[in-house]
N, C-alpha and C positions, 0 to 999 in steps of 0.2 A: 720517165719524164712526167710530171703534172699536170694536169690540167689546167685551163683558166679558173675553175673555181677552185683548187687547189691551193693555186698560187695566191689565191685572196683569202683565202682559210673561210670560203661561204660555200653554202649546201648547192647542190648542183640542182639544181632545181629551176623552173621557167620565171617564178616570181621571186623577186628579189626585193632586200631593203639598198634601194640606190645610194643612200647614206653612207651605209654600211662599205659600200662598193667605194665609194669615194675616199671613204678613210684610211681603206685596208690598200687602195693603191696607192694614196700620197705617205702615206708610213711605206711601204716598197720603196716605192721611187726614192723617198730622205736615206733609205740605205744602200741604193744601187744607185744613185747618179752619177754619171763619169766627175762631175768636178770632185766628188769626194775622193777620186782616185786618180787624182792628177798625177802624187809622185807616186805613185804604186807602179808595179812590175809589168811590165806589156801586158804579160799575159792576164794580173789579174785587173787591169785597163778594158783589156779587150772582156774578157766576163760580165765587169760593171755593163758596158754597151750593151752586151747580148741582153743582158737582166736587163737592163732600162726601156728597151728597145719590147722583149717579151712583155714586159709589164705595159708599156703601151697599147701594143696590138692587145692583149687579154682586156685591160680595160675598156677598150674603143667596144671591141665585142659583147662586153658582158654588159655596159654602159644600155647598148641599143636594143629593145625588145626582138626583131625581123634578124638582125646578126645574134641573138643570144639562141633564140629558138632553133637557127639554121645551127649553132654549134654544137647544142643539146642533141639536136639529132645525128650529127657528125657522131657525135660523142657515140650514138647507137647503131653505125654502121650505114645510118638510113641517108642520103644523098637529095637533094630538092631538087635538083636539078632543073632550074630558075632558066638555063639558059636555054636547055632542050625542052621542056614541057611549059607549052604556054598554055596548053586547055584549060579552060575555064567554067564553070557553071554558066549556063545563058543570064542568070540574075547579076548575075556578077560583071557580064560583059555589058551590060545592058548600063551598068552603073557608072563602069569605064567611060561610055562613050558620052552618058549625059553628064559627068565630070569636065570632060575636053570639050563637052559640046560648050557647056556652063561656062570655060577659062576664055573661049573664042567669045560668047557676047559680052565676056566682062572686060575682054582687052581691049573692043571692036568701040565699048561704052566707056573704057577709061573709066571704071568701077571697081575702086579697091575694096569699097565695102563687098561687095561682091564676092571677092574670093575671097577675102579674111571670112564670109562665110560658107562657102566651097571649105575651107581649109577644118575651117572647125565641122563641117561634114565627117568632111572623110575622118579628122581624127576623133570622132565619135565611133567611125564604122572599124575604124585599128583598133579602138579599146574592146570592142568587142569581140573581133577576131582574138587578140590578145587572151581575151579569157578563154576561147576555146581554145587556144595553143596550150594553156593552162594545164588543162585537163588532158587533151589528144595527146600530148607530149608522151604523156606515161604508157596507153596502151592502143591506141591510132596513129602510128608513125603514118599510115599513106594521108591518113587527115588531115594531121600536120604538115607535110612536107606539102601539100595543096593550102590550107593559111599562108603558109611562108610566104610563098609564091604569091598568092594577096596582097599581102603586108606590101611586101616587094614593089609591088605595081603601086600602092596605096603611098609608100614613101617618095617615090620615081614622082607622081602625077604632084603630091605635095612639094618638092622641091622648084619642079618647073612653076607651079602658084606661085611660090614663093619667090621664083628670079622675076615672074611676072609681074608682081608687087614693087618690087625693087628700082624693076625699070621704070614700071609707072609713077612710081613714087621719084623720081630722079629728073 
């Protein structure tokens, strides 16, 4: 069976052209989507699904920096194990808490300039991790699989910004 960068016909590799990603999945998708095989045969109905569906889940994946990294190291055997290892560097924890401490004065002030720059923080501090995923990818899997884990927390803390914004803005 193939891999997700198989199936897009792109390098397995942590950097990506996301262009590239995008075209290589909506050309999949115009040849696997079940409406093209409305009268076709169950079973080759039920394959279009499998393939539309595969093609999904791989793009979602390869789409996202935090799930593309976690699969490259799948791909190597290596596990992040995101759910069981929450240790973290003190700098790092340290950055967590003034992130949440940050989200609590900017709700408390009804400040959305606030987090919109909370948000462009942290995704300054993801590009950066990002690059080391770059590199660690190839021959620091325990390096990596600690970014993931990062990223992780870094994406986690931006969405709740983000429904924080939402509300406030509503």
């Amino acid at each position: 069976m193939q891999n997700h960068f198989e199936l897009f016909q792109l390098p397995q590799t942590f950097t990506l052209d996301l262009s590239q990603l995008e075209s290589h999945y909506r050309s999949l998708q115009a040849e696997v989507h079940p409406d093209k095989f409305v009268n076709a045969s169950p079973a080759e109905r039920m394959r279009s699904m499998q393939m539309a569906t595969l093609a999904n889940e791989a793009y979602q994946t390869l789409k996202h920096p935090t799930a593309r990294a976690r699969y490259l190291l799948q791909l190597q055997g290596v596990e992040t194990e995101e759910e069981n290892n929450t240790a973290m560097p003190a700098d790092f924890l340290m950055a967590q808490m003034e992130w949440r401490e940050a989200m609590e004065d900017a709700r408390h002030a009804k400040d959305v300039n606030a987090l919109d720059q909370l948000l462009a923080d942290m995704r300054a501090q993801a590009r950066d991790l990002q690059q080391t995923l770059a590199t660690a990818l190839a021959n620091e899997p325990a390096r990596a699989a600690l970014t993931v884990r990062k990223l992780r927390f870094i994406d986690k803390v931006s969405e709740d910004v983000n429904q924080l914004i939402a509300t406030l803005e509503d």
